[in-house]
C-alpha positions in Angstrom: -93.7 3.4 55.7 -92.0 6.6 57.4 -88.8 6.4 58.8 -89.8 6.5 62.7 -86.2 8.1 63.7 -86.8 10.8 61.5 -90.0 11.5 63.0 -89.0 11.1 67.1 -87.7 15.0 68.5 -86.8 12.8 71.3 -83.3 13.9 73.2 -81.4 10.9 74.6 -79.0 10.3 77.4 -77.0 7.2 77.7 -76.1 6.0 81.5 -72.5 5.9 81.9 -72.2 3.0 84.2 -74.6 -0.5 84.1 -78.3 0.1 85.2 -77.7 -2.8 88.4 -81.4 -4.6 88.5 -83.3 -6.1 92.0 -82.5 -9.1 90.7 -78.1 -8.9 90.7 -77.9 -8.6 87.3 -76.9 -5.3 85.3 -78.0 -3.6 82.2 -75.3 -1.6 80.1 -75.2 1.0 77.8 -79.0 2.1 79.0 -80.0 5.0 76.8 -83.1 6.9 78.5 -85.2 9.0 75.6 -86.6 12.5 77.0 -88.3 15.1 76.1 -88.4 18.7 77.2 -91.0 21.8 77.0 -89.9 25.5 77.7 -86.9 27.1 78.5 -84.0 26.4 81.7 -84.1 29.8 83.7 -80.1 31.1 84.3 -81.0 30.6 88.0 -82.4 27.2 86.8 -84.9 27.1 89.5 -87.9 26.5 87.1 -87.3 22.6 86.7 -90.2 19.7 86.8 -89.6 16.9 86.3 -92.8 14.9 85.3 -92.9 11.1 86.6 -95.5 8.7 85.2 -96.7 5.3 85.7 -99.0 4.5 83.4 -98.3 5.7 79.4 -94.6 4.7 79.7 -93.3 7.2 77.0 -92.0 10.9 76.8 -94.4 12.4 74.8 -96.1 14.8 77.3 -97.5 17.5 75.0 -96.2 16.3 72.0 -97.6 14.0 69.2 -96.5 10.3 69.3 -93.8 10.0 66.0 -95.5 6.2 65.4 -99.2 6.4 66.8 -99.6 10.1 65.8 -101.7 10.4 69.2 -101.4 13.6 71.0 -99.4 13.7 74.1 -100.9 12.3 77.2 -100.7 15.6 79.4 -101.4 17.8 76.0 -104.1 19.6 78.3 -102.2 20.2 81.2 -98.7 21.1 79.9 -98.3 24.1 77.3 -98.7 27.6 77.5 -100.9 29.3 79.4 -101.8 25.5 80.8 -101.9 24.4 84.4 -98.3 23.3 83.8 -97.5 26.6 82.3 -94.3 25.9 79.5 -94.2 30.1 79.2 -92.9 29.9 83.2 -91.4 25.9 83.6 -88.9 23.9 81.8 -90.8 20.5 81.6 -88.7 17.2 81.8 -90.6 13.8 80.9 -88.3 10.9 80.4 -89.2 7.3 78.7 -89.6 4.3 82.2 -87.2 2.2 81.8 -88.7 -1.8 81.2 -92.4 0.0 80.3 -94.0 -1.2 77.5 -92.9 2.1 76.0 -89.1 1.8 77.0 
């Protein structure tokens, strides 16, 4: 079997304070996998940030590192696509508690 971390490009972030929860209780040391398409403009006015309900992961126009499925927006993020990664610097974070996260 492949070695899964080897295979996810995935950045991470980790939350520096406790994730505090509807319910009173607190998560710590929440790490949030992302990643990003395109390049940051110096004026870095050519952020989006792409929020999803449904697929749960990151993996917008890349291939899944376990499934080997192509990303769920691979038709409409890319160059030359809709969501135009030659022009936009694309930002799709894992949802926390998703069947993904």
């Amino acid at each position: 079997m492949a070695d899964t971390a080897a295979l996810d490009t995935s950045q991470r972030v980790t939350l520096p304070d406790p994730l505090p929860l509807d319910s009173g209780q607190a998560l710590d040391r929440v790490e949030i996998a992302y990643e990003t398409y395109g390049a940051l403009n110096a004026e870095r006015s050519n952020a989006i940030l792409l929020c999803h309900a449904l697929t749960g992961d990151q993996f917008v126009a890349s291939p899944h590192p376990i499934t080997g499925k192509p990303g769920w927006w691979v038709r409409m993020v890319g160059p030359g696509k809709p969501i135009d990664t030659d022009r936009h610097f694309v930002i799709c974070a894992n949802v926390v508690g998703s069947c993904m996260g």
